[in-house]
N, C-alpha and C positions, 0 to 999 in steps of 0.2 A: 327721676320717674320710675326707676326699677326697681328703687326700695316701695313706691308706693301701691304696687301689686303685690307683695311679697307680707302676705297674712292676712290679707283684703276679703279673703273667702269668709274668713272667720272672728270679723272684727265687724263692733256698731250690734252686738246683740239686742234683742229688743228688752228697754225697761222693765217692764213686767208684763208677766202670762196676762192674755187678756181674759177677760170674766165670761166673758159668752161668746159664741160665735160671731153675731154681726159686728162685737168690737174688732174682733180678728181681721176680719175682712172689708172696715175701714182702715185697716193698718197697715201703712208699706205699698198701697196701689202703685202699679204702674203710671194711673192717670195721676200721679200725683208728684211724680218725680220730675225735677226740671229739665232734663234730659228728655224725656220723652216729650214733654211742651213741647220743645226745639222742636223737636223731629216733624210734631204735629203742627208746626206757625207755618200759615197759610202765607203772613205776609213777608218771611223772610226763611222759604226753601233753605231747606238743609243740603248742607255739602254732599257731593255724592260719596266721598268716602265715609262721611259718617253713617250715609245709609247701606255704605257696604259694610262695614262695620257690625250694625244691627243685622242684618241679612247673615252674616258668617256665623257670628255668636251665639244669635239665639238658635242656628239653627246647630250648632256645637252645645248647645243645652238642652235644645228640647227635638233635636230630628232625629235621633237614633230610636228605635223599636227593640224588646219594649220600653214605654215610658213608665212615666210618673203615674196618669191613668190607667195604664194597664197594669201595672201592677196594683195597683188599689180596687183595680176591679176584680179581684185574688185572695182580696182580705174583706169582702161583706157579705153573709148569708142572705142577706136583706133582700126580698123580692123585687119591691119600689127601687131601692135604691140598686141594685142589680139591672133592671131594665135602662134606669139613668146611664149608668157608667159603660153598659154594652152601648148605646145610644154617644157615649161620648168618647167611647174606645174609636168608633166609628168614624166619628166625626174629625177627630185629631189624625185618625190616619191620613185624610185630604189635606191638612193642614202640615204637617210631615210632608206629602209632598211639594205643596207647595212652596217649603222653606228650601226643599233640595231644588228646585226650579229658579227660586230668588235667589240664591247662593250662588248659582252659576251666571245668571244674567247680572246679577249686581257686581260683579268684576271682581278683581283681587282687595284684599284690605290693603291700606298705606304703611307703608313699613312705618313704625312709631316707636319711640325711646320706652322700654320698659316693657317690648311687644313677647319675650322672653317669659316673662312674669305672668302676662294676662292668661294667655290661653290656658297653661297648669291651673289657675286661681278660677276658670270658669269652668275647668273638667273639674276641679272640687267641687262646686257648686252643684254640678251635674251629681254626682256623688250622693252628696249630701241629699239630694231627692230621691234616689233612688232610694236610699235609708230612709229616708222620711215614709214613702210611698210603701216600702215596705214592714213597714212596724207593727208587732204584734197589739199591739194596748189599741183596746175595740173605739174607731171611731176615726182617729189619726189620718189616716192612709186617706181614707173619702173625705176629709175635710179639707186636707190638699189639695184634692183632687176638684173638688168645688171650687175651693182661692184661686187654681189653673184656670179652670173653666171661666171664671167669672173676669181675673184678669185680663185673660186672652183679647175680651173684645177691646181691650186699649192698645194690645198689642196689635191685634189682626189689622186695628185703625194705621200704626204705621206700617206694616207690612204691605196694607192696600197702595200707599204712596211711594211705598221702593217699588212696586208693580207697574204703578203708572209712571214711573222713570222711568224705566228700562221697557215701557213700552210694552208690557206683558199683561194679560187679563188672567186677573185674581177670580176665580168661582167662588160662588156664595161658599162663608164658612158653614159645616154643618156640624158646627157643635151645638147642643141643646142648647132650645132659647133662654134666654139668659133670665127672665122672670120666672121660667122652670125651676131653674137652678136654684134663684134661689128659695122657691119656694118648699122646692124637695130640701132642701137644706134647715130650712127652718123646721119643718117634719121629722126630718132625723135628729135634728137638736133637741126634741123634747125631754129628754132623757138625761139627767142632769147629769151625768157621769161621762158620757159618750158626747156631751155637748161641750165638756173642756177638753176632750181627747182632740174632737174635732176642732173645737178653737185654735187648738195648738197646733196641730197639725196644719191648720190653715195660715197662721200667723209665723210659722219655719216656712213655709213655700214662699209665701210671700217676702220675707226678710231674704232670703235667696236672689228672689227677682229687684228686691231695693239693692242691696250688694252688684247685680247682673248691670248694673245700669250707671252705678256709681264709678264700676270700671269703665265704660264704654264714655262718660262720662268725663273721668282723667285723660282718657286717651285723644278726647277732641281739645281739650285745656292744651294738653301739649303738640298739637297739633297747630292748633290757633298762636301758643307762644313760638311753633317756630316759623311763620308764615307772617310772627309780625303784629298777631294783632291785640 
């Protein structure tokens, strides 16, 4: 299990750039990894360690200040899209706390084979966004910050159910509404240049959070093999 952290951050690149943005942002969903399935099966509850797992992690990705958003709200002159991202600066800061809220209620993670490996492999990740988020080439930086935004709400979907485990009430998230998003998104794509900046930029955030998951992912695999199942 220890070698299979060990360059995880930076393996499974995506096949090719994608052409537009809304390719981008079918690519790599959260709601589409079988990992999150799990998390999300109503008819067979996830372990609680896997949801302290998610609770730890992501907020060792995304709970430090500033983020990914705020830093991309640093790199757009853009009025529209300047009101968006103050609007989402905003909003992610409630969401910040609330992962430091679920981090402590969801209890310790399970010690696991390879657990050495993981956390280095997800502060890359972390990394990796901030690079991302900060990138001078016009477009990049907001277009991550769009894939975030738009992701989020599959994420916030399990975060709400490590809430109602541990017994805690989740406040509405107030990240702009997600047909905002992506409508301001399609707005700022018109621009054929700034629209593969942003493609990319969306489709590296996202390859991040496919990677975020594939670990948490291994780590229930080996957890499951050593409980037998």
């Amino acid at each position: 299990m220890s070698n299979h952290f060990e360059g995880l951050a930076h393996a499974n690149p995506p096949k090719s750039a994608p052409s537009s943005l809304s390719e981008a942002l079918s690519q790599g969903a959260s709601e589409r990894h079988a990992f999150v399935h799990a998390m999300l099966d109503r008819d067979s509850p996830p372990a609680a360690a896997d949801l302290a797992d998610v609770a730890h992690f992501i907020c060792l990705l995304h709970g430090r200040y500033p983020g990914l958003i705020d830093y991309a709200a640093t790199r757009s002159a853009d009025p529209e899209l300047g009101k968006w991202l103050a609007s989402a600066c905003e909003g992610f800061a409630g969401e910040r706390a609330l992962l430091t809220k679920l981090t402590v209620a969801a209890g310790p993670i399970a010690s696991t084979p390879g657990q050495d490996q993981c956390t280095p492999a997800i502060i890359a990740l972390r990394s990796a966004l901030n690079n991302l988020s900060q990138s001078d080439r016009n477009g990049c930086a907001v277009g991550a910050a769009f894939a975030l935004a738009i992701d989020w709400t599959t994420i916030r979907a399990v975060l709400e159910i490590i809430a109602r485990r541990v017994g805690m009430e989740a406040r509405e998230c107030q990240l702009p509404e997600l047909a905002e998003t992506v409508e301001l998104a399609g707005i700022a794509g018109q621009d054929r240049l700034i629209e593969r900046a942003m493609a990319f930029g969306a489709a590296q955030m996202l390859q991040q959070h496919q990677l975020f998951w594939d670990m948490l992912a291994a780590r229930r695999t080996s957890r499951r093999i050593l409980d037998g199942y």
